[in-house]
N, C-alpha and C positions, 0 to 999 in steps of 0.2 A: 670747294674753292669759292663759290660764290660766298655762302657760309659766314666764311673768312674775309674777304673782301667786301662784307655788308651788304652786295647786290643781290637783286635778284635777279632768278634763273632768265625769266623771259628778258630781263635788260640785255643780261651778256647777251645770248642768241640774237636779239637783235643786232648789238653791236657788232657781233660776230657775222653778222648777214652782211651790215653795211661795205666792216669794213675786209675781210676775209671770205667772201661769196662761196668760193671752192669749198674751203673747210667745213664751213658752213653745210654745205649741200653735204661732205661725207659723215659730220654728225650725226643728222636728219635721217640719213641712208642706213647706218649703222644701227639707230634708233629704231627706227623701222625692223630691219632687218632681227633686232634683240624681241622688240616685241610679239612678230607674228611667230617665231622659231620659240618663244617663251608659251606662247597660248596655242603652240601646235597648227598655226593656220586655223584657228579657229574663228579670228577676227579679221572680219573685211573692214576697209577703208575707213569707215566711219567711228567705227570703234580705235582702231590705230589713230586714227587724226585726232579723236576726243584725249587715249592714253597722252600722246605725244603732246598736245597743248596743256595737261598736267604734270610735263616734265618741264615746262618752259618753253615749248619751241613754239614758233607763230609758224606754221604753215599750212597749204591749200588745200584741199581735199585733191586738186589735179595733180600737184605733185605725189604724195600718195600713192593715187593708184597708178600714176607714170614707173614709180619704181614698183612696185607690187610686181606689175607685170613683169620689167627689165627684170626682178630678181626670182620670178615666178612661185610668189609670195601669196598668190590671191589665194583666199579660204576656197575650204576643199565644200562643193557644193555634187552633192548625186541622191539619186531613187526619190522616188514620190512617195509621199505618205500614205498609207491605207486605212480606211479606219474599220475598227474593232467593236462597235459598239452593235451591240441585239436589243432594240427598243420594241418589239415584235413578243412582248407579254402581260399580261393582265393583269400584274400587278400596284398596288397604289402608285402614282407621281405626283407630284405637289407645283405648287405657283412657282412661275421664276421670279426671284426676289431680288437677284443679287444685279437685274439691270437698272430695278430702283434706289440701290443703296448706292451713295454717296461715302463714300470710306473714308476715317480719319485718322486713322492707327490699327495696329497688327489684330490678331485676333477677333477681326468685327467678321472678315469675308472668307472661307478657304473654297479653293474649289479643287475638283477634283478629275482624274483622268487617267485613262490606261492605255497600253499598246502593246503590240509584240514585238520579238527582236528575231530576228534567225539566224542561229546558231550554225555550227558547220554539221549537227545529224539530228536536230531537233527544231523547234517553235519553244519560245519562253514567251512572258508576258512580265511588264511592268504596271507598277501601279504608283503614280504619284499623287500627294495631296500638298498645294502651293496656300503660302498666307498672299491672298491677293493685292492687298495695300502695299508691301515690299518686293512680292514675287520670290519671295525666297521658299525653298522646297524645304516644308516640315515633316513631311514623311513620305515614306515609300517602302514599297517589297517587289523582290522577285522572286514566280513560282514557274510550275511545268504549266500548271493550271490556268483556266480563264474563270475557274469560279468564283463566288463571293467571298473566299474568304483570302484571296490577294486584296481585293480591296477592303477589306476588311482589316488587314495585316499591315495595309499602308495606315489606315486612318487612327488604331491601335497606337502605332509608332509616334503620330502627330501628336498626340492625344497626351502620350506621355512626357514627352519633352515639350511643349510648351504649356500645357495644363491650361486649357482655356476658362473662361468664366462662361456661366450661363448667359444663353444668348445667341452663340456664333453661330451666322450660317451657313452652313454646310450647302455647294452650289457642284451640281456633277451634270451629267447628259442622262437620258431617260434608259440606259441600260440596265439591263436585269442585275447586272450584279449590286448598283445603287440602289437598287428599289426591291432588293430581295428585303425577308425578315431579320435575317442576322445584322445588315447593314442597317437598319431602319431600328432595330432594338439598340444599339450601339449610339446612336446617336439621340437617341431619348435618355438612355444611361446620362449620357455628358451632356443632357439640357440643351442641342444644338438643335436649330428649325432646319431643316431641309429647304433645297429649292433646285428646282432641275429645269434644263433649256426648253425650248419648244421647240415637237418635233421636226425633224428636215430643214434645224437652224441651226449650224455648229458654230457661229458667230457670237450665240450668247456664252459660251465657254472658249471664245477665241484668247484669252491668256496662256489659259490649257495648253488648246492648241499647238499657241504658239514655241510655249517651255518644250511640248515635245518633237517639234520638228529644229529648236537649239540642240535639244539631246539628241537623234540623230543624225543631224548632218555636222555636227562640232564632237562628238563622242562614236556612236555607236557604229554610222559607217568607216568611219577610218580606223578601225581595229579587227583582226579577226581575233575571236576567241574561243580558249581551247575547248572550254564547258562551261557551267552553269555558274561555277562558283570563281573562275576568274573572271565573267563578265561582272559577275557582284560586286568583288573586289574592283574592278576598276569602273562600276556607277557609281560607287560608295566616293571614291577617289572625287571624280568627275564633280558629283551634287555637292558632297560635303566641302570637299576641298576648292574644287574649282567656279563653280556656278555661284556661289550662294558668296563666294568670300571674296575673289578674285575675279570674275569678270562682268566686265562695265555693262552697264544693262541702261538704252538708250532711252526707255518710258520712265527710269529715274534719274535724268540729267545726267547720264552717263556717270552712275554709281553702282557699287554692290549691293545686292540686297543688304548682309550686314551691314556694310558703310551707311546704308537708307535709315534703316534699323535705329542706329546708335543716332545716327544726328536728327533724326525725330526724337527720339525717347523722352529727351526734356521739353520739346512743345508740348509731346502728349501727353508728359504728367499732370498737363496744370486742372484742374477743376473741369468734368463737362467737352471736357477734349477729346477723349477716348472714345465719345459714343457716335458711334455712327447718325447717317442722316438718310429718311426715306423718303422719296415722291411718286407723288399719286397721281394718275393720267386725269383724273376726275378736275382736278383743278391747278394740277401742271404747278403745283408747289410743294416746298419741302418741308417736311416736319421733322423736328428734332425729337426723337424717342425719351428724351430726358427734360424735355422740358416740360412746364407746368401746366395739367391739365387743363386749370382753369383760365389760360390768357389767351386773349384773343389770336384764333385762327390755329389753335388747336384742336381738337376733335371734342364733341360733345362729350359732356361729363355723364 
C-alpha cells in the first residue's frame, strides 16, 4: 500500500500514530507478536525493536518489552554453560594473533569452538568454526566423540565451501583437540597460521563463546531430541537456515551475517582491502601486511 501511494513505511506509521493512536498500538502489537512466534522466542527486545524499525515502525524499546511481557513473548532464557575444553597437555600452542588483527573482510580471522549437547540417553559434542569479520558459521560437525577428529570434521567442512587463500588465521582455545597433530597437519595443508587464547582467558575467544550460548539458549534448550541425527537435522536447520541468513545480529548493526556479507563484498573488492591489519604492543601501532616494505614505519628491510 505504501508502495502504491509513494510513501514511505515509517511516514504512514507515524501518521498512523498521530492520528489513529489505538490502531497504531494494535499494528505494533501484531508486529511484535509475528516476529517473536516467527523467530520461536528467540529474540528479546532489542532485536524486535531493531526488526520492527525496519519494517517502518518508530517505536521504544519500553513499549516492547511492556508487551513481551502482557503477551509472554520474552525469549526463553535457561541452564548455564559448561565448558569443555582439556588444555591440561604438552602438546605445541602458538601466539594469540587474532587480538592483534584488525579485520577487514571475510576469510582474514576464523575461530574456532566446541560444546556438548545432552541428548535424552547420551552426551554429543559440536564443533563450530565462525568467519569472525561477519560471524557467520562456516563449518561444523556433530560426533559421540570429543576427539580431534570433530574438530577436525568441522574445519574440513569450512575449508571446503569457502576455500580460503593462504594466510587465514586460524584462532581456537588451547585444547587438545586444536593442538593435537591431525588438526595442526590440516592447517599447514591449507596454508593457515594458528593462534590460540591464553590460558584461564576465555575472553580472547569470546565471539566463540558468545555464538554458542545463541545456540543454546535460541536452539538447543528449547527442543528435546529424539537422537543424534534429528539433533543434526535441526542444527543444520538452525545455522544454515536461521543464524547465518535470518537473524539480526546486534555487533553487525543489526544485520545477517549474509546480509553483512553481501553489502561488504563491493567495499572489499577494491585494491588492498581485503588484507587484514596487525599491531604490535611494542609501539602501539598498526601495520598494514600489504604494504610496502620499504616506507616509512614499516618494519626493517
Amino acid at each position: 500500500m505504501c508502495w502504491l501511494a509513494g510513501v514511505s513505511r515509517a511516514g504512514y506509521y507515524r501518521a498512523l500514530r498521530e492520528q489513529e493512536p489505538e490502531e497504531e498500538d494494535v499494528a505494533v502489537r501484531a508486529a511484535i507478536q509475528e516476529i517473536a512466534l516467527g523467530h520461536r522466542r528467540r529474540y528479546g527486545y532489542r532485536r524486535i525493536g531493531a526488526e520492527l524499525r525496519r519494517r517502518g515502525f518508530q517505536v521504544n524499546h519500553k513499549r516492547v518489552v511492556g508487551w513481551m511481557k502482557e503477551d509472554n513473548l520474552l525469549a526463553i532464557r535457561q541452564r548455564r554453560f559448561v565448558i569443555t575444553t582439556d588444555s591440561q597437555h604438552e602438546l605445541e600452542v602458538y601466539l594469540n594473533l587474532a587480538k592483534r588483527m584488525r579485520l577487514t573482510g571475510v576469510n582474514q580471522l576464523w575461530i574456532a569452538d566446541l560444546t556438548y549437547i545432552r541428548l535424552k540417553s547420551e552426551f554429543v559434542y559440536l564443533a563450530v568454526v565462525l568467519d569472525a569479520w561477519s560471524r557467520r558459521v562456516v563449518g561444523w560437525a556433530l560426533d559421540r566423540s570429543l576427539g580431534a577428529r570433530l574438530a577436525v570434521a568441522a574445519l574440513e567442512r569450512a575449508v571446503a565451501w569457502r576455500q580460503p587463500g593462504p594466510g587465514l588465521v586460524h584462532h581456537s582455545d588451547r585444547g587438545i583437540q586444536y593442538a593435537s597433530h591431525d588438526y595442526a597437519s590440516l592447517l599447514d595443508q591449507h596454508h593457515m597460521t594458528p593462534s590460540m587464547s591464553r590460558p584461564a582467558n576465555p575472553y580472547d575467544n569470546a565471539t566463540c563463546e558468545s555464538f554458542m550460548k545463541t545456540l543454546k539458549q535460541e536452539e538447543i534448550y528449547c527442543r528435546e531430541y529424539r537422537d543424534l541425527e534429528d539433533l543434526e537435522t535441526h542444527v543444520e536447520e538452525f545455522l544454515d537456515g536461521y543464524y547465518n541468513r535470518q537473524r539480526l545480529h546486534s555487533a553487525l548493526g543489526y544485520r545477517t551475517p549474509v546480509e553483512f556479507e553481501e553489502q561488504s563484498a563491493t567495499h572489499n573488492s577494491e585494491p588492498g582491502v581485503d588484507a587484514p591489519k596487525m599491531s604490535f604492543f611494542r609501539h602501539e601501532e598498526i601495520y598494514h601486511p600489504m604494504s610496502d616494505l620499504g616506507t616509512s614505519g614499516g618494519p626493517d628491510s
